[in-house]
ROVEX-441036 format. One line per field, with one value per residue (C-alpha): residue number from 1; residue in three letters; x, y, z; chain. Coordinates in nm, 4 decimals. Each point is the difference from the previous one (the first is absolute). Layout:
ketor <- [NUM, ...]
seke <- [ALA, ...]
X <- [X, ...]
Y <- [Y, ...]
Z <- [Z, ...]
bake <- [A, ...]
//
This chain:
ketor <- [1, 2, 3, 4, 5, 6, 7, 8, 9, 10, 11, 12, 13, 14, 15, 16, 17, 18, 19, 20, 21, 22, 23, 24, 25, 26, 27, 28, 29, 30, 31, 32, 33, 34, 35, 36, 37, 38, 39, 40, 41, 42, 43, 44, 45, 46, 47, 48, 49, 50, 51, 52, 53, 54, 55, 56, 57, 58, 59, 60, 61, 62, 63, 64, 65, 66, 67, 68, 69, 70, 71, 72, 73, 74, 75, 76, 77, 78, 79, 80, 81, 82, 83, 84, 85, 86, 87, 88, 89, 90, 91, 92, 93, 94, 95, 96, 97, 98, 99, 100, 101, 102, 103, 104, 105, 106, 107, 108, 109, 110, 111, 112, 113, 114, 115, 116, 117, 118, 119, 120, 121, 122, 123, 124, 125, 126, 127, 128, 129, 130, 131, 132, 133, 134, 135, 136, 137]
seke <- [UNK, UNK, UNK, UNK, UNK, UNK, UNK, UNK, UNK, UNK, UNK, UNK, UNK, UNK, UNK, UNK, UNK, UNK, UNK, UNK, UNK, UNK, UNK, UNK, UNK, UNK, UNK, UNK, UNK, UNK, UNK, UNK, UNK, UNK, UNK, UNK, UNK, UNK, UNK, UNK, UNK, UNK, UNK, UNK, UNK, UNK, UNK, UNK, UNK, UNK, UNK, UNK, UNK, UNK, UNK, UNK, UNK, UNK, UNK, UNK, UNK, UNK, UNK, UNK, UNK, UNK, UNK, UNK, UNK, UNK, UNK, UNK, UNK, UNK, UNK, UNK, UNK, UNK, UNK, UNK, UNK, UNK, UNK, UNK, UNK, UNK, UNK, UNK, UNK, UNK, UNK, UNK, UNK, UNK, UNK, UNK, UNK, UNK, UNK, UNK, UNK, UNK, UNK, UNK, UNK, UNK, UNK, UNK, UNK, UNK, UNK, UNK, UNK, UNK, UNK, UNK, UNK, UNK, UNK, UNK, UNK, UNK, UNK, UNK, UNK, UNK, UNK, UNK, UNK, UNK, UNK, UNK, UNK, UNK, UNK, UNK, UNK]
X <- [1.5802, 0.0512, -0.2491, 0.0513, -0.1393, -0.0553, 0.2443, 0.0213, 0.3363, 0.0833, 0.3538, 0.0805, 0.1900, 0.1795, -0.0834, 0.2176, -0.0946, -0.3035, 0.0745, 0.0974, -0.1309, 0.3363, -0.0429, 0.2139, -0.1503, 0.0678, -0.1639, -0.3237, -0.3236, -0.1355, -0.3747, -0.1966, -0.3519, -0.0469, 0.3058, 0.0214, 0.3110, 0.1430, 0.3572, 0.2895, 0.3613, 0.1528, 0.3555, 0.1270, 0.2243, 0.0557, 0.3110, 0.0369, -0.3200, 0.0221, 0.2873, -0.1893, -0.2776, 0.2714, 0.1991, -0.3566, -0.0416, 0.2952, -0.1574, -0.2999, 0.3371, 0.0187, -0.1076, -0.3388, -0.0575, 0.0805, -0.2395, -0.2426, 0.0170, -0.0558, -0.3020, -0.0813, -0.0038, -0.1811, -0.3204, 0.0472, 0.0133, -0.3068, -0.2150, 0.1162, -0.1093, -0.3272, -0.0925, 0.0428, -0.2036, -0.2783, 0.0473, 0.0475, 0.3429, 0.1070, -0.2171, 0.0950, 0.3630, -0.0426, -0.1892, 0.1222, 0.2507, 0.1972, 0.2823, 0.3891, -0.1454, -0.2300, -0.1909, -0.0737, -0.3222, -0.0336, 0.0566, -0.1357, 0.2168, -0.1205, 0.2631, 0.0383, 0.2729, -0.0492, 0.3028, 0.2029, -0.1709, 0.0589, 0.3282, 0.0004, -0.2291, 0.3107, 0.2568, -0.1913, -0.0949, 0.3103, 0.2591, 0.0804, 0.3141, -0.1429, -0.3577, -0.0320, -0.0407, -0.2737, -0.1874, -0.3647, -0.2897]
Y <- [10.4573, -0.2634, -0.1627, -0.3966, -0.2235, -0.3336, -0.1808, -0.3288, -0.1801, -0.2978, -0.1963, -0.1008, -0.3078, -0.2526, -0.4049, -0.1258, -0.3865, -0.1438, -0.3063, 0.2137, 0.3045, 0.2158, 0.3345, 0.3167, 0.3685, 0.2147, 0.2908, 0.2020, 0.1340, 0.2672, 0.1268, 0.2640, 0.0672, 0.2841, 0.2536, -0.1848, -0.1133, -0.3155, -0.0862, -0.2771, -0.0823, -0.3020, -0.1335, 0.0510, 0.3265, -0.2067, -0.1876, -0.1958, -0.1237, -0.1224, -0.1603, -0.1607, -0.1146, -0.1265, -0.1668, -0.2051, -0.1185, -0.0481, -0.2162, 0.2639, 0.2533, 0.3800, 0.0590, -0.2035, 0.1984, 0.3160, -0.1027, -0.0765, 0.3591, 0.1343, -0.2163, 0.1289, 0.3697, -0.0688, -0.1328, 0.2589, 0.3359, -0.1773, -0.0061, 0.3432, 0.1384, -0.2233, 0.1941, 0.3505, -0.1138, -0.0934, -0.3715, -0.2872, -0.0946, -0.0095, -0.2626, -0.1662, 0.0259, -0.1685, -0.2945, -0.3316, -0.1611, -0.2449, 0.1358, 0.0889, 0.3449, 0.0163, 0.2755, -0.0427, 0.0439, 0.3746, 0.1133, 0.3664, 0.2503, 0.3473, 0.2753, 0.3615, -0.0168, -0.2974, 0.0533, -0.0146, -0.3058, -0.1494, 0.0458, -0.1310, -0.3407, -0.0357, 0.0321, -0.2716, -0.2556, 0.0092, 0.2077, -0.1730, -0.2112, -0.4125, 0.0546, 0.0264, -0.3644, -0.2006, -0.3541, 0.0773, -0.1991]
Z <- [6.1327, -0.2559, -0.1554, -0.0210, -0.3437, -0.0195, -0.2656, -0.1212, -0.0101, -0.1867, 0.0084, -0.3565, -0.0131, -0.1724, -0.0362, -0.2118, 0.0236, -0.0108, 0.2922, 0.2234, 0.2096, 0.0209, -0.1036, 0.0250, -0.0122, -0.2575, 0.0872, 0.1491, -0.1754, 0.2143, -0.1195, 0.1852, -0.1428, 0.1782, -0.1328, -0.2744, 0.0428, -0.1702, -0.0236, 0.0478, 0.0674, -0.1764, 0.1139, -0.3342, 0.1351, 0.3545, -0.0502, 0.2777, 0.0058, -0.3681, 0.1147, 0.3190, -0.2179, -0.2649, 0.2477, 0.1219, -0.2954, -0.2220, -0.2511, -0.0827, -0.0837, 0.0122, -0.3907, 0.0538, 0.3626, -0.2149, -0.2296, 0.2339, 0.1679, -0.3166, -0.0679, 0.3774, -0.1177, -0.2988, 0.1873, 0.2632, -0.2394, -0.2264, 0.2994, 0.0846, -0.3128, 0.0146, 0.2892, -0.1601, -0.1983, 0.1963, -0.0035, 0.3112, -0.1192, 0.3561, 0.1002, -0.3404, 0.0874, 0.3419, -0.1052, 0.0926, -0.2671, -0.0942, -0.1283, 0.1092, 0.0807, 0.3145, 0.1406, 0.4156, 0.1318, 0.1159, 0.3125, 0.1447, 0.1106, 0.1332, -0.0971, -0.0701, -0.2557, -0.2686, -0.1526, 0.3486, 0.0609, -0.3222, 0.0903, 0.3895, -0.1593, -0.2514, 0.2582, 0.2312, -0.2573, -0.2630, 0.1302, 0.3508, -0.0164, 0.0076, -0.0103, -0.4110, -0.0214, 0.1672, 0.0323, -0.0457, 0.2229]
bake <- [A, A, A, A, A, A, A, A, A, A, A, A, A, A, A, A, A, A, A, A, A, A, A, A, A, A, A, A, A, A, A, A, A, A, A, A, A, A, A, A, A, A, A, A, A, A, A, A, A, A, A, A, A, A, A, A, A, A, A, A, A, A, A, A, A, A, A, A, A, A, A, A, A, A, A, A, A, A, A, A, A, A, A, A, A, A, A, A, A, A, A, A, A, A, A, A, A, A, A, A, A, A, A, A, A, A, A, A, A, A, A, A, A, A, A, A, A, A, A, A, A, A, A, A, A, A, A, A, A, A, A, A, A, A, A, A, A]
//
């Protein structure tokens, strides 16, 4: 029998204006306290979806959304190592911001593999042909 842990998930996104509420996601954070498991998936290997998120908004252009992913992974492995190391960087790392790069409120997820569903979360929030790109409430 498998034995199911709780795990946050966060959507990290993209705002690239400040008048307006579009945003496109650029990846997944998955956290579970209880393994100890903490990792992401950024679009920066995911073609088409750089070229969704591109194509949404032209005038932001692939070398600043490039840039931005890499600002993305920065954050996200800096928390990481804040929590081997006994600190509450993930809470730090979700805080509201204003900034290009957005972290979504966590959602719960109760899984057995949180690796698998890093993967699954990616596939349903990034991957799906149309869906990248949204207008927030």
């Amino acid at each position: 029998m498998s034995e199911f842990h709780n795990c946050a998930v966060v959507a990290v996104t993209l705002h690239p204006s400040p008048i307006s509420q579009e945003n496109a996601y650029l990846g997944v954070v998955v956290r579970c306290a209880e393994t100890g498991y903490f990792g992401y998936k950024l679009v920066q290997d995911d073609a088409s979806a750089i070229e969704r998120i591109v194509n949404f908004f032209p005038r932001y252009g692939r070398q600043n959304l490039m840039r931005a992913v890499k600002w993305a992974a920065h954050d996200i492995d800096f928390a990481i190592e804040g929590e081997r190391n006994g600190r509450a960087a993930f809470a730090n790392l979700i805080r509201p911001r204003e900034n290009v790069i957005r972290y979504a409120p966590p959602f719960v997820v109760a899984t057995d593999d949180p690796v698998a569903e890093l993967a699954r979360q990616y596939e349903m929030l990034v991957s799906i042909p149309g869906t990248p790109c949204t207008l927030s409430d």
